[in-house]
C-alpha positions in Angstrom: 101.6 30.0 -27.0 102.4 28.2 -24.1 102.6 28.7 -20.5 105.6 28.8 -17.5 105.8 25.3 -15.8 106.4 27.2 -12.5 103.0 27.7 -10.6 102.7 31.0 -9.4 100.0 33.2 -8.2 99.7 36.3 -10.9 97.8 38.9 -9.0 98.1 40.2 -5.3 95.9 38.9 -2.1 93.8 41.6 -1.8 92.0 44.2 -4.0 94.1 47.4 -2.0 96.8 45.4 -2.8 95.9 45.1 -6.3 95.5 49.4 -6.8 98.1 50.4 -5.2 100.3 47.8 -6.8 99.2 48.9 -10.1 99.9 52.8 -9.6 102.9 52.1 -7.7 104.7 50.2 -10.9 103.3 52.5 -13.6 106.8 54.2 -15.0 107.7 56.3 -17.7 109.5 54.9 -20.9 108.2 51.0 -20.1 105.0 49.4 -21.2 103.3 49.5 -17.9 103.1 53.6 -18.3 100.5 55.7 -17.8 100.1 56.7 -21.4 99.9 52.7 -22.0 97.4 52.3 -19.2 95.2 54.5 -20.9 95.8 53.8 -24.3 94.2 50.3 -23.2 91.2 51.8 -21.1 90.3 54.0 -24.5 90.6 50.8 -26.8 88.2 48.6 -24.1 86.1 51.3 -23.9 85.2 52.0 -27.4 84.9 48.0 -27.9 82.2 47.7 -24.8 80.4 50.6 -26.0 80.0 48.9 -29.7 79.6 45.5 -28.1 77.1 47.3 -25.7 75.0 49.1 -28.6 75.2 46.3 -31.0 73.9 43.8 -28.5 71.2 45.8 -26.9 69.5 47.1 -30.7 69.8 43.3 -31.4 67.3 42.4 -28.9 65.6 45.9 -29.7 64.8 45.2 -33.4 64.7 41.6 -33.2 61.5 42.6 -31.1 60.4 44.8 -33.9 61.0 42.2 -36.5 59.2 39.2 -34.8 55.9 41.4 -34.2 55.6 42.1 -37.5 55.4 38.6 -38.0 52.1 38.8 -36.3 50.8 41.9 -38.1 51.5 44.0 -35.3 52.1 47.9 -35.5 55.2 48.7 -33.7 57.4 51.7 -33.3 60.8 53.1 -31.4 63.3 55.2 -30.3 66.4 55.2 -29.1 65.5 52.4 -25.8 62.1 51.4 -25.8 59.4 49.4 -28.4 55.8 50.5 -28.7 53.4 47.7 -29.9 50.1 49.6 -30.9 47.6 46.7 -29.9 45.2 46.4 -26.9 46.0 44.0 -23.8 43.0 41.5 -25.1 44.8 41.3 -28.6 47.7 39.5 -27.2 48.1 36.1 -27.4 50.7 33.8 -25.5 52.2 33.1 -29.1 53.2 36.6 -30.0 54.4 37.4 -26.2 56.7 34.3 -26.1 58.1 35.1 -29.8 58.3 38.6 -29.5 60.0 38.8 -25.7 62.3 35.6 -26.2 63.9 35.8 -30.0 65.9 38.7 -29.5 67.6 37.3 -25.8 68.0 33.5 -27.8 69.9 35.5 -30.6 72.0 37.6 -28.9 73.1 34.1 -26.9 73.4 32.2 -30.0 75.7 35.0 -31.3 77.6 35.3 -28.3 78.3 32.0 -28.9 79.5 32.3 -32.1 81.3 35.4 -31.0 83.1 33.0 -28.5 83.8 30.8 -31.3 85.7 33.2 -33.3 87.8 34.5 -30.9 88.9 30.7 -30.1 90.0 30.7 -34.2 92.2 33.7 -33.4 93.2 33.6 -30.0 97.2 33.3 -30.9 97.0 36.7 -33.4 97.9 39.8 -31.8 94.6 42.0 -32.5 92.5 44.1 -30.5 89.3 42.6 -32.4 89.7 40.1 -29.7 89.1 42.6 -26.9 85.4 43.0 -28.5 84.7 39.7 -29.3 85.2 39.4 -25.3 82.9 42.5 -24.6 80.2 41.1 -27.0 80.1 37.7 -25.3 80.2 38.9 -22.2 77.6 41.3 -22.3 75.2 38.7 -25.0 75.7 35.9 -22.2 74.4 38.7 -19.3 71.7 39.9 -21.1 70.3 35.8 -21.5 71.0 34.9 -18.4 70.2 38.2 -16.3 67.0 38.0 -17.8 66.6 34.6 -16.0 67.6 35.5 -13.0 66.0 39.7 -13.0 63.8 39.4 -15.4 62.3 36.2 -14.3 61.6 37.4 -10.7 61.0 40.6 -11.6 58.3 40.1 -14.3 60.0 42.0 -17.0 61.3 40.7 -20.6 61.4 37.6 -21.0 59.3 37.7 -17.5 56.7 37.9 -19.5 57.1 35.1 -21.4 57.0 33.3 -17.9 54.3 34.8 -16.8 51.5 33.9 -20.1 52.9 30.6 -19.5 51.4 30.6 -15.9 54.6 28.9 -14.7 54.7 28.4 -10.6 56.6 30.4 -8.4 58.4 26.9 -7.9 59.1 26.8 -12.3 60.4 30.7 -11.8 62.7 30.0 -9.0 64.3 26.8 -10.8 64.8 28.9 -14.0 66.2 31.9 -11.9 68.5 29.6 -10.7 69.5 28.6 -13.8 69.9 32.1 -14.9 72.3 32.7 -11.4 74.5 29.2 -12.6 74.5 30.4 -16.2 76.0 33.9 -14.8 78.7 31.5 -13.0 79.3 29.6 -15.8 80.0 32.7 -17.7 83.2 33.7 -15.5 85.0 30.5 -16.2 84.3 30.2 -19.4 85.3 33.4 -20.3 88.5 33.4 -18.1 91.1 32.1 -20.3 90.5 34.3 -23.4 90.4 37.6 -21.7 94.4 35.8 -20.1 94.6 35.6 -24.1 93.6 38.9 -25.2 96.9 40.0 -23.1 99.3 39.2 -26.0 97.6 42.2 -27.7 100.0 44.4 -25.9 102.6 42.2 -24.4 105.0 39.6 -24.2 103.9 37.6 -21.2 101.3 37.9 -18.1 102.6 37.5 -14.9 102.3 39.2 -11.3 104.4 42.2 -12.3 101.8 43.0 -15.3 98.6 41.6 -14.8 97.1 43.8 -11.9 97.9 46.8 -14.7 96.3 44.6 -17.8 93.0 43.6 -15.6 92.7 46.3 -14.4 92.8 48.4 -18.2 91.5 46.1 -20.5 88.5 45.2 -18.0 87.7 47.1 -14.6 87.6 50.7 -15.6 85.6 50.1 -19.1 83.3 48.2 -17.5 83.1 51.4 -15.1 83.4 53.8 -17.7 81.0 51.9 -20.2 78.6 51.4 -17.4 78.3 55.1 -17.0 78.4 55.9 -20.8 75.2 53.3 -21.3 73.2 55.0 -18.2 73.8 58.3 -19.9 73.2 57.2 -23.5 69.7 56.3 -21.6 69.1 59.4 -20.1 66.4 60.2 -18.8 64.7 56.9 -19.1 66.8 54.3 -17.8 64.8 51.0 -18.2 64.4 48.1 -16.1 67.1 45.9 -17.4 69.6 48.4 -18.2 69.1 49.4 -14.9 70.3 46.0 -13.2 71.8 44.4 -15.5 75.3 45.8 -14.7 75.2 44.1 -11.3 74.6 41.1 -12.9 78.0 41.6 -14.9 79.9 43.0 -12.0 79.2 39.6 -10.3 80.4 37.7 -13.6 83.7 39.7 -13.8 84.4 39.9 -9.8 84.2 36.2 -9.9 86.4 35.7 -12.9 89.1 38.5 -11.1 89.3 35.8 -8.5 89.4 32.9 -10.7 92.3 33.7 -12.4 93.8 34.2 -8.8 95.1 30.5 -9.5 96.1 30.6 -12.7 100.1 30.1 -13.4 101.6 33.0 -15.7 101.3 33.2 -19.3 104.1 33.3 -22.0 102.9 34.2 -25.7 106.1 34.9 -27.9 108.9 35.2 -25.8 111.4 35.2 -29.1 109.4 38.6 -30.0 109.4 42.4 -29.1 106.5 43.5 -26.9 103.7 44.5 -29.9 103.4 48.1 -29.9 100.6 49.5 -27.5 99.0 52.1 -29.7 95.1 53.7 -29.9 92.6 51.6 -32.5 91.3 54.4 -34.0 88.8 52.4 -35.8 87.2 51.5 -32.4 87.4 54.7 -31.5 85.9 56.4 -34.0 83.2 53.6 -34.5 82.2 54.2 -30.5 82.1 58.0 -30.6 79.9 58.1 -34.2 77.5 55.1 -33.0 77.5 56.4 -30.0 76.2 59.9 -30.9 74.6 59.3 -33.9 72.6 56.4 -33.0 71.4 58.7 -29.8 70.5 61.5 -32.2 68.8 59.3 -35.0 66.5 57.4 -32.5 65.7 60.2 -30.7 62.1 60.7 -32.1 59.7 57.8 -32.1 59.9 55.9 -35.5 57.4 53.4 -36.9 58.3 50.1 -38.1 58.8 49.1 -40.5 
């Protein structure tokens, strides 16, 4: 791949710019169609909610796994853990372990997650468009947890709070949490520019206000809403905030790639065919529901 040696802007001044644009050039018969624009939204969509699901019941079980470590009883359902020990029985061992493994997984996976999309960047596959939604979302939940969590007392809070760290100790690490959130956008600008070549030929200003806007802004809407009502009626603390937290990653990474120059992938090629991944699809609607039905009931663990 390589890119135009003309700098250019790629996407309008201002976001009312950026809608109306969008709308305005959708046409029948061309690739930026409706039917295409929503083809995309369903295919984002289904890989946030499997990136969403698998990242949260990481941290979930890892939580489960770790206090059995300690000989703890522990049970679940479908959003919260139940450790069956009295507040004296807790020591600062088991509260650091049990709050902090699954957030330190579900980073170092992200990270690997990052890794493999870097190894494919150049093929034209929608796994890429998950590998992004899994990073994304593994990187917020680590460093949201800093930054809510931390000041808030909850999750890894907790950790902080056995550990009898200052208010000084918990600002410094929120901060790290709100530079780690920043840190986030840039890193993950250029392979969601990549994950363009899934569905066409080059990214420029005609194109890329319709890409962003499919692949990112309304899943991360529509998945939003989909988590708060897989949740329903108890919405916890962190799934409660955490999208704020990721709304400030990906509005800072909308206006990062402000400066970026277009993008050419394979201009010697026919724009790839923009088509529904019914594997996502599917995936998304039967974890989706059946996880929701199967954790619905408080189970023990193991």
């Amino acid at each position: 791949m390589r890119e135009l040696s003309i700098p250019a802007v790629i996407i309008p001044a201002t976001g009312q710019q950026l809608f109306f644009s969008i709308f305005a050039r959708m046409k029948p018969d061309t690739q930026l169609s409706k039917r295409n624009f929503w083809i995309i939204v369903l295919n984002s969509t289904s890989a946030y909610v499997l990136a969403y699901l698998l990242v949260f019941y990481i941290n979930h079980f890892t939580k489960l796994i770790t206090a059995s470590l300690f000989s703890i009883p522990a049970g679940f359902d479908w959003d919260q853990t139940y450790f069956y020990i009295e507040n004296y029985q807790w020591t600062h061992d088991m509260v650091t372990t049990i709050y902090s493994s699954g957030l330190l997984l579900n980073f170092l996976l992200g990270l690997i997650s990052l890794g493999i999309f870097y190894s494919i960047y150049e093929e034209i596959t929608r796994l890429k468009i998950f590998l992004i939604w899994f990073t994304l979302l593994s990187f917020n939940l680590f460093f949201s947890n800093l930054l809510i969590g931390n000041l808030f007392t909850k999750g890894i809070g907790y950790v902080f709070q056995w550990a009898f760290f200052t208010d000084t100790t918990k600002v410094l690490i929120a901060m790290v949490g709100f530079f780690g959130l920043i840190a986030t956008a840039f890193v993950m600008k250029r392979p969601i520019l990549y994950s363009a070549n899934a569905y066409f030929v080059a990214l420029n200003e005609r194109n890329f206000p319709f890409f962003f806007t499919a692949q990112i802004t309304v899943p991360f809407v529509v998945g939003t809403l989909l988590s708060v009502f897989y949740f329903y009626p108890r919405i916890l603390f962190q799934e409660r905030y955490s999208w704020l937290s990721l709304a400030l990653v990906l509005l800072i990474l909308f206006l990062g790639i402000n400066d970026e120059e277009p993008m050419i992938f394979d201009p010697d090629e026919p724009p790839p065919p923009i088509r529904i991944s019914k594997i996502f699809v599917i995936a998304a609607v039967i974890l989706y529901v059946g996880l929701r039905i199967l954790f619905n009931s408080r189970h023990t663990f193991p």
